[in-house]
MARLO-328704 format. One record per residue (C-alpha): residue in three letters; x negated, y negated, z negated. Coordinates in Angstrom, 2 decimals, decimal comma, padded with zeros to 5 digits. Example, Ala and Ser with C-alpha at 12.3 -4.5 7.8 and 13.67 -1.06 7.14 Angstrom:
<recs>
REC / resn / xx / yy / zz
REC / ALA / -012,30 / 004,50 / -007,80
REC / SER / -013,67 / 001,06 / -007,14
</recs>
This chain:
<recs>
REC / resn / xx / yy / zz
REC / UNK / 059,72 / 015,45 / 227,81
REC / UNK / 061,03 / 018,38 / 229,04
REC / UNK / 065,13 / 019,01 / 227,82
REC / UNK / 066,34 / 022,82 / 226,67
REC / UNK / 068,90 / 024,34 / 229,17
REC / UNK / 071,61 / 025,89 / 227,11
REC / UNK / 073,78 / 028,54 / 227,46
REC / UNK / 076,16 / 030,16 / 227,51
REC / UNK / 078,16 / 028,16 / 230,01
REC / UNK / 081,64 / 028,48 / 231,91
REC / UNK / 080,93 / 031,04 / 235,32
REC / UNK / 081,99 / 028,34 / 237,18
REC / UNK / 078,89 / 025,75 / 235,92
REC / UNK / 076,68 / 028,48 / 236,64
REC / UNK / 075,40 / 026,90 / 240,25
REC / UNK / 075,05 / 023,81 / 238,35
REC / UNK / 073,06 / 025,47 / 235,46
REC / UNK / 070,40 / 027,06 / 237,67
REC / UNK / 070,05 / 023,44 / 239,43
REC / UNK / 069,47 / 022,05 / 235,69
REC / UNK / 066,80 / 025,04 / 235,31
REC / UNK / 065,12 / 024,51 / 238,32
REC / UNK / 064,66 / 020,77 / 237,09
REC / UNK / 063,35 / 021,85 / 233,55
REC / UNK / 060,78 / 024,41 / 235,29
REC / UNK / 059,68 / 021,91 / 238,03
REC / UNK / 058,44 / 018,83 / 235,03
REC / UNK / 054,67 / 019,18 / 234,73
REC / UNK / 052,78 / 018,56 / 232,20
REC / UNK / 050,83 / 015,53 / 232,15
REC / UNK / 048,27 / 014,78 / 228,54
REC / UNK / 048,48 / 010,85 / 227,97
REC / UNK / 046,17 / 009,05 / 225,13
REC / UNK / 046,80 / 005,50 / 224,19
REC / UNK / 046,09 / 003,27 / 220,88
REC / UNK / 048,92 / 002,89 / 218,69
REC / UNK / 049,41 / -000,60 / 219,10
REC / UNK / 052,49 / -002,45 / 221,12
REC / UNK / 051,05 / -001,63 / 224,42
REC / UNK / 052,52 / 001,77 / 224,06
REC / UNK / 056,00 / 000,51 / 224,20
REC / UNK / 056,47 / 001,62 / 227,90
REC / UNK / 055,39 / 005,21 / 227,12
REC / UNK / 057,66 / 005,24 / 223,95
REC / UNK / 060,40 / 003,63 / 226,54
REC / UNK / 060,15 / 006,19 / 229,12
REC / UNK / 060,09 / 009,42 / 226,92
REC / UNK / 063,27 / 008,66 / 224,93
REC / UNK / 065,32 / 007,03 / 228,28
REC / UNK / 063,76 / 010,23 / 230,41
REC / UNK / 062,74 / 008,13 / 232,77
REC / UNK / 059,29 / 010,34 / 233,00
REC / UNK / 061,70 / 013,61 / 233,11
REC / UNK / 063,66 / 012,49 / 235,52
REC / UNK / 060,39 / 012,66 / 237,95
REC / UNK / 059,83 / 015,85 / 236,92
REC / UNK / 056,69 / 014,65 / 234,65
REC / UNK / 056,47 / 015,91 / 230,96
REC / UNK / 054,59 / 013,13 / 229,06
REC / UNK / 052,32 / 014,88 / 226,18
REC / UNK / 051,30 / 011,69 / 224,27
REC / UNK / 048,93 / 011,84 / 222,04
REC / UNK / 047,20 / 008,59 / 220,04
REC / UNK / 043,33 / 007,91 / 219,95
REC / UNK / 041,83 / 006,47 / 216,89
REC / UNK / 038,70 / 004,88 / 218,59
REC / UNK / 037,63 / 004,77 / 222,04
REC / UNK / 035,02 / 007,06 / 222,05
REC / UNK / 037,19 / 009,84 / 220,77
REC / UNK / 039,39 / 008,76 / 223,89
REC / UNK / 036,65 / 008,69 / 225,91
REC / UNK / 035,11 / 012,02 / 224,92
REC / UNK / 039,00 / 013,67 / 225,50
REC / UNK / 039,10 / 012,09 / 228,83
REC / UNK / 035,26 / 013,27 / 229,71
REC / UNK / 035,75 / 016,76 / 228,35
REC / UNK / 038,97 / 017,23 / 230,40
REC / UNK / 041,56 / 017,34 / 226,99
REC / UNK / 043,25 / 014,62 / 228,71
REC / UNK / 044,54 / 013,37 / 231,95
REC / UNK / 045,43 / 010,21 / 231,52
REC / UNK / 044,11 / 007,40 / 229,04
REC / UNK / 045,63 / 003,63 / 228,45
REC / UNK / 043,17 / 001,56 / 227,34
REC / UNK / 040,76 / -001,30 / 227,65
REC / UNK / 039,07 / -000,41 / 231,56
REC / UNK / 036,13 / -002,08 / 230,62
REC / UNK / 036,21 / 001,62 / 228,76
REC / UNK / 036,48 / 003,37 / 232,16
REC / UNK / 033,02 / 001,01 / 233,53
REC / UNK / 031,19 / 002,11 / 230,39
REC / UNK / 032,24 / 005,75 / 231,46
REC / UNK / 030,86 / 005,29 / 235,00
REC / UNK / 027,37 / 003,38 / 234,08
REC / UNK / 026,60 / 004,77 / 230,69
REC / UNK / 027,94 / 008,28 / 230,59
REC / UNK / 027,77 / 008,72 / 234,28
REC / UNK / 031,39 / 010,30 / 234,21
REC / UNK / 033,23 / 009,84 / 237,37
REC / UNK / 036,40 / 008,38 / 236,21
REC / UNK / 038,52 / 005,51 / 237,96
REC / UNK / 041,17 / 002,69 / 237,27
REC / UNK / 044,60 / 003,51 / 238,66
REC / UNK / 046,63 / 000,57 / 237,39
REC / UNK / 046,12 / -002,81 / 235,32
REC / UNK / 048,43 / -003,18 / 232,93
REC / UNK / 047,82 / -006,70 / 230,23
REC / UNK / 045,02 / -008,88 / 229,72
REC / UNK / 044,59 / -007,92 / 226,30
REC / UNK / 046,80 / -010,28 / 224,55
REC / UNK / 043,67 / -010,65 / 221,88
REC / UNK / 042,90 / -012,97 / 219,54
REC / UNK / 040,28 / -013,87 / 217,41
REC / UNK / 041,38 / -013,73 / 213,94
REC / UNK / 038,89 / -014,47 / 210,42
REC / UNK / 039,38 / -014,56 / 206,99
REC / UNK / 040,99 / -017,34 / 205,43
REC / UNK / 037,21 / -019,07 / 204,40
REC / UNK / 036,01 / -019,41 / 207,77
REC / UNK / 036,70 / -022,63 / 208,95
REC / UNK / 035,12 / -022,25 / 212,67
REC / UNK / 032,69 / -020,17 / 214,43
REC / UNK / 029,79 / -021,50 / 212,84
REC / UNK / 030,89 / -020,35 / 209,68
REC / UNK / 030,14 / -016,70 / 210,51
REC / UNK / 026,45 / -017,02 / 210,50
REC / UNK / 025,49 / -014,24 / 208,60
REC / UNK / 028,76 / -012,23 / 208,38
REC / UNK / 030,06 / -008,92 / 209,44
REC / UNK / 032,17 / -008,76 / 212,54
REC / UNK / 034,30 / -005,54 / 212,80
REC / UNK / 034,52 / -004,08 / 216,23
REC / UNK / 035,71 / -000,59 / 217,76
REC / UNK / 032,68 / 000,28 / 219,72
REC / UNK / 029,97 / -002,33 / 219,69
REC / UNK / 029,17 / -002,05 / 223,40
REC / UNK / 032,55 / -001,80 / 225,14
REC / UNK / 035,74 / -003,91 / 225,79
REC / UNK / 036,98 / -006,29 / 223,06
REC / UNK / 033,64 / -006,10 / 221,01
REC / UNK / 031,67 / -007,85 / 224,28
REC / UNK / 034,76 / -010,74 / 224,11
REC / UNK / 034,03 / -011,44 / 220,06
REC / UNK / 029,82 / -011,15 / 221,68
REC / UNK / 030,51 / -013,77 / 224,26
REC / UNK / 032,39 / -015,71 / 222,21
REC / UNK / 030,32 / -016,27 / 219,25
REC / UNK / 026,91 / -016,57 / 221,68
REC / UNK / 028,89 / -019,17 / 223,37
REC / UNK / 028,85 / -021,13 / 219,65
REC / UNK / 025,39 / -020,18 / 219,30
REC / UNK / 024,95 / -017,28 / 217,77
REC / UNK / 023,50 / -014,14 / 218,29
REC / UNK / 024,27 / -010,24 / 218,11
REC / UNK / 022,41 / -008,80 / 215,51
REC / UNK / 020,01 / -011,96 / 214,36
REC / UNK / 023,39 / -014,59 / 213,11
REC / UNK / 025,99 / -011,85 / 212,54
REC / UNK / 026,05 / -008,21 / 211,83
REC / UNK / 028,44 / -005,59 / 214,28
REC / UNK / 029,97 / -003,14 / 212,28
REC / UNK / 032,17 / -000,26 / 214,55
REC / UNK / 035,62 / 001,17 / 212,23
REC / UNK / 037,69 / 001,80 / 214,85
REC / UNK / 041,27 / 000,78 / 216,81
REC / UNK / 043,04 / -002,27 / 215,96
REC / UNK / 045,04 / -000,96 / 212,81
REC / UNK / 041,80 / -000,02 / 211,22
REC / UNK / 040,29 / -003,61 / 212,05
REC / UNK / 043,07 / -005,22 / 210,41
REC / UNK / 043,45 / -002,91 / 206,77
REC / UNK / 039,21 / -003,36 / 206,95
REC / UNK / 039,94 / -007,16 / 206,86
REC / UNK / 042,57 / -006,61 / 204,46
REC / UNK / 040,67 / -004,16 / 202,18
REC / UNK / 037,17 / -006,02 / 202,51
REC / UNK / 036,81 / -009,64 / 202,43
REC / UNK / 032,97 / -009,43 / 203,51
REC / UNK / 034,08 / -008,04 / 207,20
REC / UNK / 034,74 / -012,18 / 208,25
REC / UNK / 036,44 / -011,49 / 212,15
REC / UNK / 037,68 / -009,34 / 214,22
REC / UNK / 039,71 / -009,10 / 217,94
REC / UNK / 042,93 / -008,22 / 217,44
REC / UNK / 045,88 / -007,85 / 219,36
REC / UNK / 049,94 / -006,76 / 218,75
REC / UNK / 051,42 / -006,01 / 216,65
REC / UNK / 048,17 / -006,30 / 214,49
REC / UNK / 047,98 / -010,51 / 215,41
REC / UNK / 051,25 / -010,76 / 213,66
REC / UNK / 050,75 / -008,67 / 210,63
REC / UNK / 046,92 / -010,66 / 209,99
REC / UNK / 049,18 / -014,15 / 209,60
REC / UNK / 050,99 / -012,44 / 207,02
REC / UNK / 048,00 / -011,22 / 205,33
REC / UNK / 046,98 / -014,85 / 205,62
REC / UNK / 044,28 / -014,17 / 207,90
REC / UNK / 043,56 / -016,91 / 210,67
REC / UNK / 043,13 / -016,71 / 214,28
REC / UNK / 040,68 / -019,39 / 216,17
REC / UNK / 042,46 / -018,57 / 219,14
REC / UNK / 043,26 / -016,30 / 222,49
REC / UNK / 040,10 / -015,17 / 224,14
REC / UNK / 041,88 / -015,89 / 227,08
REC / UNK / 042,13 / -019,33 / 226,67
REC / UNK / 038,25 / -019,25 / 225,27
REC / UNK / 036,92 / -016,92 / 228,10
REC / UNK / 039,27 / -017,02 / 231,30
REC / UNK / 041,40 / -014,01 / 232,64
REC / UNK / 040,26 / -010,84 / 231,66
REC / UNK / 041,91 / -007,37 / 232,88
REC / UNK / 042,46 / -005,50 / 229,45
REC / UNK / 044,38 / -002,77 / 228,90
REC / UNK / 045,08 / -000,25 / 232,43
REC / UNK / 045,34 / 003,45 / 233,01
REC / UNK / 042,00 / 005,22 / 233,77
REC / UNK / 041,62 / 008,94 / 234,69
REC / UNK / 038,88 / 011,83 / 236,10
REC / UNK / 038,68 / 010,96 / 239,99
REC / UNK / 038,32 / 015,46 / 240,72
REC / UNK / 041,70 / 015,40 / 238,62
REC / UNK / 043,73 / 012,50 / 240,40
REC / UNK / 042,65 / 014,39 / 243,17
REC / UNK / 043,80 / 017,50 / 242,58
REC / UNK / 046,91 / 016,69 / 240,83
REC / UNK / 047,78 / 013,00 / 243,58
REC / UNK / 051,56 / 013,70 / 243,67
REC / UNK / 051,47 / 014,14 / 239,81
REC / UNK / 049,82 / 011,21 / 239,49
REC / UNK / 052,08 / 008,85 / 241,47
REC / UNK / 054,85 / 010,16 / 239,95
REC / UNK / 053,56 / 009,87 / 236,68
REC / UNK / 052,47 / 006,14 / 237,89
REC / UNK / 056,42 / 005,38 / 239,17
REC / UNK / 057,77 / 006,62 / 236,48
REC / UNK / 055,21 / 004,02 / 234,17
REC / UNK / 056,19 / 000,90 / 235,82
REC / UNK / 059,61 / 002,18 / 235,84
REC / UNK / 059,37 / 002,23 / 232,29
REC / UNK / 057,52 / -001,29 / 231,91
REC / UNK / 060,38 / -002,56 / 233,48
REC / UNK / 062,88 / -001,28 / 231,49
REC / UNK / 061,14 / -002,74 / 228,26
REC / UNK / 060,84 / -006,51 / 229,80
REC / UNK / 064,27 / -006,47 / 230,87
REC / UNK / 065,85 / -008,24 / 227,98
REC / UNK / 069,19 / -006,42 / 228,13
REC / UNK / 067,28 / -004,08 / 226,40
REC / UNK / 065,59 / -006,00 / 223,61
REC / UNK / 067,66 / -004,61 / 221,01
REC / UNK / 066,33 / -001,07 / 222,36
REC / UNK / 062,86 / -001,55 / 222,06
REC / UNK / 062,70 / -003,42 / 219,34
REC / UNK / 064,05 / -000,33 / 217,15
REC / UNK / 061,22 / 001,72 / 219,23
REC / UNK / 058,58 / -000,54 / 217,85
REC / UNK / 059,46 / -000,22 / 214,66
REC / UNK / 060,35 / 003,01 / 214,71
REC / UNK / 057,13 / 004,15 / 216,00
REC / UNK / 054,86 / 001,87 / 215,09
REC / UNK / 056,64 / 001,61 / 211,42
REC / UNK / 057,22 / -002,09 / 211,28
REC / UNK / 059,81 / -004,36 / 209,76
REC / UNK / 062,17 / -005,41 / 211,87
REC / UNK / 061,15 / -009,67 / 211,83
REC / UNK / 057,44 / -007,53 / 212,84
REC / UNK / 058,84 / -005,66 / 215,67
REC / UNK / 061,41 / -008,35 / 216,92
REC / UNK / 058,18 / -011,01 / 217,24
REC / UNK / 056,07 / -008,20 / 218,67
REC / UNK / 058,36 / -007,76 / 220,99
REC / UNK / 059,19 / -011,44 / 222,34
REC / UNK / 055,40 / -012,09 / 222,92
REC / UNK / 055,00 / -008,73 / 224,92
REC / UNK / 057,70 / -009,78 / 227,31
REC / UNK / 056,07 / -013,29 / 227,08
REC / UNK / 055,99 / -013,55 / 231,23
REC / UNK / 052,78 / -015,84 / 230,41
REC / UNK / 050,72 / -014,06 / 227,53
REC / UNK / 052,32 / -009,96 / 227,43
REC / UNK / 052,80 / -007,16 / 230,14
REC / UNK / 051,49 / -007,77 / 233,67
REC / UNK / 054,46 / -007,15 / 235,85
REC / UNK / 054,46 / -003,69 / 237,17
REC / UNK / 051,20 / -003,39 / 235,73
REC / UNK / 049,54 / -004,99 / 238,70
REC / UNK / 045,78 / -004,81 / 238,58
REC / UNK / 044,47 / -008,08 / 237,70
REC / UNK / 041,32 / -008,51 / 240,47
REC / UNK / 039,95 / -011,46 / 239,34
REC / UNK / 040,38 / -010,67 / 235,64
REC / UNK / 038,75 / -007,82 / 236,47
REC / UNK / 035,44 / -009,33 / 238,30
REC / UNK / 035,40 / -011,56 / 234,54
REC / UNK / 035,47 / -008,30 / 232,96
REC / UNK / 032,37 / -006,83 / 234,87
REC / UNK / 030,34 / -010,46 / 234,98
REC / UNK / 030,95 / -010,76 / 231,18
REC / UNK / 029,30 / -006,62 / 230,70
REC / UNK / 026,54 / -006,87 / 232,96
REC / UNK / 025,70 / -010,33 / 230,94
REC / UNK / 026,10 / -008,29 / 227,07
REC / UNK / 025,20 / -005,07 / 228,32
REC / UNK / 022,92 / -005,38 / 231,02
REC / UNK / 025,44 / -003,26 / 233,20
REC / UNK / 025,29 / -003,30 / 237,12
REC / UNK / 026,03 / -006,70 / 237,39
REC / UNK / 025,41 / -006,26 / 241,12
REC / UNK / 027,85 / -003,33 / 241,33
REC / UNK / 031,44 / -003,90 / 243,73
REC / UNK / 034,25 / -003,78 / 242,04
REC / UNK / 035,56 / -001,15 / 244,25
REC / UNK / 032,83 / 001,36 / 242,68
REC / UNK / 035,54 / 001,28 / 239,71
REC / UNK / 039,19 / 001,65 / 240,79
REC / UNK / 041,38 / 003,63 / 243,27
REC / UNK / 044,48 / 001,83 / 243,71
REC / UNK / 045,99 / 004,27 / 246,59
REC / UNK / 047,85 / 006,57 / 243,93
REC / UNK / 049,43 / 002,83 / 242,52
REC / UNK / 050,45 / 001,84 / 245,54
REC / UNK / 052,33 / 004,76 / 246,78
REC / UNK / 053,97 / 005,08 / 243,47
REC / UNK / 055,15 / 001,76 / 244,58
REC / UNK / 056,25 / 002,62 / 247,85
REC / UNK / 058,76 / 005,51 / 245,61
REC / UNK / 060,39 / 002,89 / 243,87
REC / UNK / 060,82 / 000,97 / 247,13
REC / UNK / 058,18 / -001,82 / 246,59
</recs>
């Protein structure tokens, strides 16, 4: 974010002073959307280290309650950036005909499918509601696949009801007991076990690798605005780097709390399972290929999408890789 350049100052710190002012002037503004879940922990990170400031970008982050209010921001040009689910970013392309694209990867997910404390397996939710975000994108197609893979069926064994991100999954789980399962993922996974909710397990493990959460944006605007961009990009994995480092745990697990208002035993467990090397962040938020061909198999087989589509169609990976190349990888 971009830091006030104060005054007065000694003459002789006046060189130095218009150097600081050139810096302030020269951050552009860049408008980020993400969930408010754990995932956001490198955007939190960078902001209050200046680690986007200090290449020149000025992060306006701003939180999305559902993904089609993210994708209708993105679409309508009130932001420039969104973190999310990509499968969001392939809806945008074959549904909506918008012409976004995939930048980075980021996790795969870190999901899990959790019910309420009566449901003893999959079977059990013949007949029940299953809470979703959007019924026809990302996470919603995993709990799909999942539950056709145990034999039942969207709309004639279960019911798919939409409320929203993961926060408002978990206090409709909490609040009704008829809404029997949702996906969830952190710091939501930890607070359902305390609720005494259940999980059945990762969707991972039940459905292979899967490339989740990534940055998506409008292709005219990465464009237009490419050395933005890879800064902005750098200055991410920068970031993501900074929170996995465990020399500063202590760091980011006040951040999570802080921002996400948990207790600290919350944040300290949300935190070890995002660093998890095997299960949390994808280092340097490396696009996950083959998760990625899962992803589109698994919506052309729910959705009926282009199942025939390249994968290429999707992502741009130029503007990653030369943010690379800046950080000297």
């Amino acid at each position: 974010m971009r830091s006030a350049c104060r005054s007065p100052a000694p003459r002789w710190l006046a060189p130095v002073v218009f150097l600081l002012a050139g810096v302030c002037a020269a951050a552009d503004p860049i408008r980020v959307n993400s969930f408010p879940n754990a995932k956001t922990l490198p955007l939190h990170v960078g902001v209050a280290q200046g680690i986007f400031a200090s290449r020149g970008v000025d992060v306006q982050l701003s939180f999305t309650p559902d993904s089609k209010a993210q994708r209708d921001g993105l679409a309508s040009g009130k932001l420039d950036v969104a973190h999310a689910a990509v499968d969001n970013a392939v809806a945008m392309v074959d549904a909506a005909k918008q012409d976004v694209v995939i930048v980075t990867g980021g996790d795969n997910g870190m999901n899990q499918f959790f019910v309420q404390p009566h449901i003893g397996s999959f079977s059990d939710l013949r007949g029940k509601i299953v809470i979703v975000d959007a019924p026809n994108t990302a996470y919603a197609l995993l709990a799909k696949k999942i539950l056709l893979k145990h034999g039942l069926k969207d709309g004639v064994d279960y019911t798919v009801k939409p409320v929203g991100g993961g926060r408002f999954r978990l206090q409709a789980m909490a609040e009704h007991k008829e809404y029997a399962a949702a996906v969830l993922n952190l710091p939501f996974t930890i607070q359902a076990e305390q609720l005494g909710l259940k999980s059945l397990g990762s969707t991972v493990e039940m459905l292979g690798p899967y490339q989740a959460n990534g940055a998506f944006v409008r292709r005219g605007w990465a464009k237009a605005n490419a050395a933005l961009l890879e800064r902005y990009i750098a200055a991410y994995v920068e970031s993501l780097r900074r929170a996995r480092d465990p020399a500063h745990r202590a760091e980011c697990v006040a951040i999570l709390a802080k921002e996400l208002k948990l207790s600290a035993e919350v944040a300290e467990r949300t935190y070890r399972q995002l660093v998890d090397p095997s299960t949390g962040f994808t280092p340097d938020a490396k696009f996950d290929l083959e998760g990625f061909r899962n992803m589109l198999a698994l919506r052309a087989e729910m959705e009926g999408g282009d199942g025939a589509a390249a994968p290429e169609k999707y992502y741009d990976l130029s503007y990653y890789e030369r943010a690379m190349v800046k950080l000297g990888k």
